[in-house]
Rosetta silent file (secondary structure, phi, psi, omega in degrees, C-alpha in Angstrom):
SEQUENCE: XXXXXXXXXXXXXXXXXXXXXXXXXXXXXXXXXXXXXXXXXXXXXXXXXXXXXXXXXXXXXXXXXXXXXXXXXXXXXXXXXXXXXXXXXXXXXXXXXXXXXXXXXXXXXXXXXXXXXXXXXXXXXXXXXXXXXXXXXXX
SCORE:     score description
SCORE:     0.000 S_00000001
   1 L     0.000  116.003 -165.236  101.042   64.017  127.912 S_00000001
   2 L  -115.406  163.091 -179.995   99.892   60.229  126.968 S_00000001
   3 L    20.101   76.140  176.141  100.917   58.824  123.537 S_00000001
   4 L   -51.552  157.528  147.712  103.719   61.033  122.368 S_00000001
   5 L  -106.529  176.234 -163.183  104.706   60.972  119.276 S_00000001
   6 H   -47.068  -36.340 -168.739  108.833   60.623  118.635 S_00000001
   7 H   -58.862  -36.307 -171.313  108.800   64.590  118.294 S_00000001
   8 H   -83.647  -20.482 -175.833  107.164   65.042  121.307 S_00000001
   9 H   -70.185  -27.288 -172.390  108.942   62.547  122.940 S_00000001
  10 H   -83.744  -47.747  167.519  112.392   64.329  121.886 S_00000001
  11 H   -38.334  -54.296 -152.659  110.987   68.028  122.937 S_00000001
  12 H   -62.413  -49.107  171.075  110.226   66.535  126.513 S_00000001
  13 H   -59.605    0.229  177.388  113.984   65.060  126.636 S_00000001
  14 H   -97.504  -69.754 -173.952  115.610   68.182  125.681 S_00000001
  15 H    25.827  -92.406  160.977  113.133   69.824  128.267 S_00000001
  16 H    -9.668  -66.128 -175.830  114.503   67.771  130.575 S_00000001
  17 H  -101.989    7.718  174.061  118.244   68.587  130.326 S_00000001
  18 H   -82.208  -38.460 -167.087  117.593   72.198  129.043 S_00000001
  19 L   -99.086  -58.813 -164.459  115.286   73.310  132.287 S_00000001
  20 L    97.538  165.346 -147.525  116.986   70.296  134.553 S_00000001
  21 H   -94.902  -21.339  169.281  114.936   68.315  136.426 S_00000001
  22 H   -69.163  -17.839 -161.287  114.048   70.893  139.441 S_00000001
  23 H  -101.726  -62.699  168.053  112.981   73.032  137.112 S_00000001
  24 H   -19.597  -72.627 -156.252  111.424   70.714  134.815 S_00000001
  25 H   -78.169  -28.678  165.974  109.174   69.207  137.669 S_00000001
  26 H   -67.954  -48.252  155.209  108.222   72.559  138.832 S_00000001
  27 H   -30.550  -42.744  178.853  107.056   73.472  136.045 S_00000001
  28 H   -63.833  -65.974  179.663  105.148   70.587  135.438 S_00000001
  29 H   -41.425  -64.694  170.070  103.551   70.949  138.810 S_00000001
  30 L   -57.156    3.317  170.205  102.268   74.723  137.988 S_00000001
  31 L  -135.918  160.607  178.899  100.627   73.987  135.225 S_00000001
  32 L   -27.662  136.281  172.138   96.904   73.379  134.519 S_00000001
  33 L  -116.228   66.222  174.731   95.485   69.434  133.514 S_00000001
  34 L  -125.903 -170.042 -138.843   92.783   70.885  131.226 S_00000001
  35 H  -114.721  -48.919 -167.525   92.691   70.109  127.606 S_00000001
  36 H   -65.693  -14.680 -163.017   93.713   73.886  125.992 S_00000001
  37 H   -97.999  -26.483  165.157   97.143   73.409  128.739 S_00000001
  38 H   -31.298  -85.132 -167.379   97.551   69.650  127.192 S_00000001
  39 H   -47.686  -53.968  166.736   97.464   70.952  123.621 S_00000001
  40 H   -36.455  -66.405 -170.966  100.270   73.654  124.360 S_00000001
  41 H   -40.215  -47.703 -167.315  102.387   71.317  126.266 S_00000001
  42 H   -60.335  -26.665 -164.225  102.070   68.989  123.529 S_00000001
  43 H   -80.016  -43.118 -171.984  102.610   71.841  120.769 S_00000001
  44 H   -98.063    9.715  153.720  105.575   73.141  122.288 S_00000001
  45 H   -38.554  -61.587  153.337  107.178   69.668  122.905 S_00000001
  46 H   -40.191  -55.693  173.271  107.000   69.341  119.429 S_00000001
  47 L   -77.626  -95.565 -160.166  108.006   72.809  117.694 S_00000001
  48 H   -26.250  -83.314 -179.637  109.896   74.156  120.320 S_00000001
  49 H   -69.135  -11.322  162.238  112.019   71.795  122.309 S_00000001
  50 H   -88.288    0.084  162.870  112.642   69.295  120.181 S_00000001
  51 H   -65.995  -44.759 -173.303  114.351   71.960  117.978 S_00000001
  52 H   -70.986    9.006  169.047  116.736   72.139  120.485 S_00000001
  53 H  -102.919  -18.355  174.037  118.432   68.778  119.613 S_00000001
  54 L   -49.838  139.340  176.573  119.425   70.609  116.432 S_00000001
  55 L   -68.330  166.804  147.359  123.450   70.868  115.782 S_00000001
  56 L   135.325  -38.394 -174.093  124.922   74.208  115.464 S_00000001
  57 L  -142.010  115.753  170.060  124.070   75.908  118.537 S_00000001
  58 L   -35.534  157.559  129.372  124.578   75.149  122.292 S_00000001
  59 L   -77.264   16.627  153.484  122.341   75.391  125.230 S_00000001
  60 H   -60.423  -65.234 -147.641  124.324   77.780  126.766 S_00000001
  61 H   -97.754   -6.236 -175.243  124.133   79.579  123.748 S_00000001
  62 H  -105.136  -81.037 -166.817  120.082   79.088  122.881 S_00000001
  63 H   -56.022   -2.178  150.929  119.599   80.134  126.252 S_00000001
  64 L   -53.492  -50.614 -173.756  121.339   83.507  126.232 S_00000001
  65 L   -79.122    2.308  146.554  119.028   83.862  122.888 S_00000001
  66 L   -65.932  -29.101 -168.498  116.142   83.073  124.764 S_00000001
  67 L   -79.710  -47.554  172.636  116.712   85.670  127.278 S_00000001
  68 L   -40.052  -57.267 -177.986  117.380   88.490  124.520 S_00000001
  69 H   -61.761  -40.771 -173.333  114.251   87.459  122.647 S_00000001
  70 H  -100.021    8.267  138.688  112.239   87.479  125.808 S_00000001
  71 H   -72.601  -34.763 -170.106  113.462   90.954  126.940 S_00000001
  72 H   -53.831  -15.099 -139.806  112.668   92.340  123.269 S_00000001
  73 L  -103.724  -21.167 -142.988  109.199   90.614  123.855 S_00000001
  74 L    21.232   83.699  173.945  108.836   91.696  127.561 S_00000001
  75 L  -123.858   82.943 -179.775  107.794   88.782  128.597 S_00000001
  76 H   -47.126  -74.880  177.601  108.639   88.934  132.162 S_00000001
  77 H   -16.533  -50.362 -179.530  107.525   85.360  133.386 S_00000001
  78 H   -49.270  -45.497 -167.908  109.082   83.559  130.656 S_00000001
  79 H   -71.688  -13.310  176.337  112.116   85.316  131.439 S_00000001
  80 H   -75.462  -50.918 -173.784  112.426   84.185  135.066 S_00000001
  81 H   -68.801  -29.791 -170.259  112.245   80.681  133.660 S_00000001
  82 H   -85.530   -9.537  163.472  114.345   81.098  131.367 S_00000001
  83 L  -102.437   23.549  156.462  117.005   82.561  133.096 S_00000001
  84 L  -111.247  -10.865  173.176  117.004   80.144  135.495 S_00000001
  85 L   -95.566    2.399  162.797  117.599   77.558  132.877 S_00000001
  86 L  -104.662   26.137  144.151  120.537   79.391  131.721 S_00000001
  87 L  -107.530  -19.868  172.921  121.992   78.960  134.702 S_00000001
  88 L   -71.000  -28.145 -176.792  121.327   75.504  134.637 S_00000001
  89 L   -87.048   -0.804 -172.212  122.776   75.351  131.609 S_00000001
  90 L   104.089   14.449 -172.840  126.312   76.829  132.715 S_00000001
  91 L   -89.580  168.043 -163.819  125.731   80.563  132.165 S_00000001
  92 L   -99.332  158.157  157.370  127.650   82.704  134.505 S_00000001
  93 L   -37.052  -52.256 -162.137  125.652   85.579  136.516 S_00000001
  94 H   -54.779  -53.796 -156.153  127.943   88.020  134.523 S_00000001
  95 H   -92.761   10.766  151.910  127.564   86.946  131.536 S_00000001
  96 H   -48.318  -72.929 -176.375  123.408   86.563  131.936 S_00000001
  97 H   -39.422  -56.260 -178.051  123.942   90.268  133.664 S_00000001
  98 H   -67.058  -37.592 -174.634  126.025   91.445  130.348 S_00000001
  99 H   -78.102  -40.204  147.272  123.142   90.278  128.171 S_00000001
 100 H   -27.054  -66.101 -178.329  120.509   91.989  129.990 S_00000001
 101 H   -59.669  -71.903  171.062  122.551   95.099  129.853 S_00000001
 102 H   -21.086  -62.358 -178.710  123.187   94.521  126.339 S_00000001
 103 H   -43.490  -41.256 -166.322  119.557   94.508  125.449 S_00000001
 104 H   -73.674    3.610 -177.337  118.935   97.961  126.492 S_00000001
 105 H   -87.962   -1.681 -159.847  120.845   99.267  124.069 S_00000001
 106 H   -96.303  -44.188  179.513  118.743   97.638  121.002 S_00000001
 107 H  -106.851   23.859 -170.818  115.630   97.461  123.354 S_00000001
 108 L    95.708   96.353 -142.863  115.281  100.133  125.781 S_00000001
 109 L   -76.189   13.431  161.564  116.556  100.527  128.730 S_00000001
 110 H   -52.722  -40.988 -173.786  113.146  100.273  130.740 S_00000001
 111 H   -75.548  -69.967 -167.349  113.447   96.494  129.141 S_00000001
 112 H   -37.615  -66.131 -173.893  117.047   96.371  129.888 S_00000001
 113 H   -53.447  -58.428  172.027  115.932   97.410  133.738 S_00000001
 114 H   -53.546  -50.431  175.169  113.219   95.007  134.149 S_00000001
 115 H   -46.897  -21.942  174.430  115.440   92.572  133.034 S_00000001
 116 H   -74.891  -66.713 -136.022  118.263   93.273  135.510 S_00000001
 117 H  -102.534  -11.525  157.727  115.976   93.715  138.271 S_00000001
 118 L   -97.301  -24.425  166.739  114.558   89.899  137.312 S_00000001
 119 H   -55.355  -62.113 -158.114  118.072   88.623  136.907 S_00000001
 120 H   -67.393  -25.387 -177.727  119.216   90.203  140.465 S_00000001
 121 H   -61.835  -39.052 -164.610  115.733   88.725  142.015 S_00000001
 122 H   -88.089  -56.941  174.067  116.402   84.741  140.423 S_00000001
 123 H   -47.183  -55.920  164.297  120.287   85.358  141.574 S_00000001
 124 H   -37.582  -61.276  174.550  119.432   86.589  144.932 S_00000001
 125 H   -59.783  -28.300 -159.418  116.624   83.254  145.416 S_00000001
 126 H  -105.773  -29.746  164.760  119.275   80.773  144.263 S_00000001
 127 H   -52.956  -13.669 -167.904  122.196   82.415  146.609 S_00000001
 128 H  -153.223   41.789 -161.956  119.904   81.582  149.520 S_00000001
 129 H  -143.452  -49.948  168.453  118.318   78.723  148.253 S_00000001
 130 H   -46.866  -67.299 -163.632  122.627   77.419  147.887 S_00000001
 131 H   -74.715  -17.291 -164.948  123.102   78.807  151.561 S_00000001
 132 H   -95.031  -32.936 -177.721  119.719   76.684  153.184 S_00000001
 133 H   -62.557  -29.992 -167.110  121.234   73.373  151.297 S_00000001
 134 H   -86.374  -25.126  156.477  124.732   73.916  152.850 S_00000001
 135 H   -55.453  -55.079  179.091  123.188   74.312  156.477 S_00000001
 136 H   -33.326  -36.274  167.991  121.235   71.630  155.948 S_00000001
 137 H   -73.949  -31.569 -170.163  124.901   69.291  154.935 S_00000001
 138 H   -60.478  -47.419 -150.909  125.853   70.904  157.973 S_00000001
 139 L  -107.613    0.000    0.000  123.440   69.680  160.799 S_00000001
């Protein structure tokens, strides 16, 4: 993304501390350097993430209402990222876990279930992801 403009410059910094920078840079890294993956990045620098400097609402609290939107949507993929940035952000398993549950009763619990079952998979990867840093202090 070359010659931001302020908006976009302000999406990419919430990015930043919204995703966190492991996240952030993986992301970056997975995606495409063609001109239609350009225009998105740039588009949702813009809309999206710089919305997220708005008062009113945490990011603790946008991402739980990220996850919820992107069970209703079943949008698995999203939802992996995005629950990993709500953990980044300070959410608790539980209360991730509780939202997830929650959903099935408004969205189904097939949604509810995938959602769980993407939850326990991103929990599971970061427990033992956690455990390879702390040998690693070890030897």
């Amino acid at each position: 993304m070359e010659n931001l403009t302020e908006k976009q410059l302000l999406g990419v910094k919430m990015m930043h501390e919204f995703f966190g920078q492991d996240l952030f840079d993986a992301l970056k890294a997975n995606s495409r350097d063609d001109l239609p993956s350009k225009v998105g990045a740039e588009y949702i620098a813009e809309t999206c993430f710089s919305s997220y400097a708005r008062p009113g609402l945490s990011l603790q609290q946008r991402s739980l209402m990220n996850i919820v939107m992107l069970i209703a949507l079943n949008r698995g993929p999203e939802l992996r990222i995005h629950i990993r940035a709500a953990l980044n952000n300070g959410l608790q398993e539980e209360q991730i876990t509780e939202a997830c549950r929650h959903a099935m009763v408004y969205c189904g619990v097939p949604a509810g279930r995938d959602a769980l079952s993407v939850a326990s998979e991103i929990f599971e990867e970061r427990k033992l992801a956690n455990k390879r840093a702390e040998g690693a202090k070890l030897s």
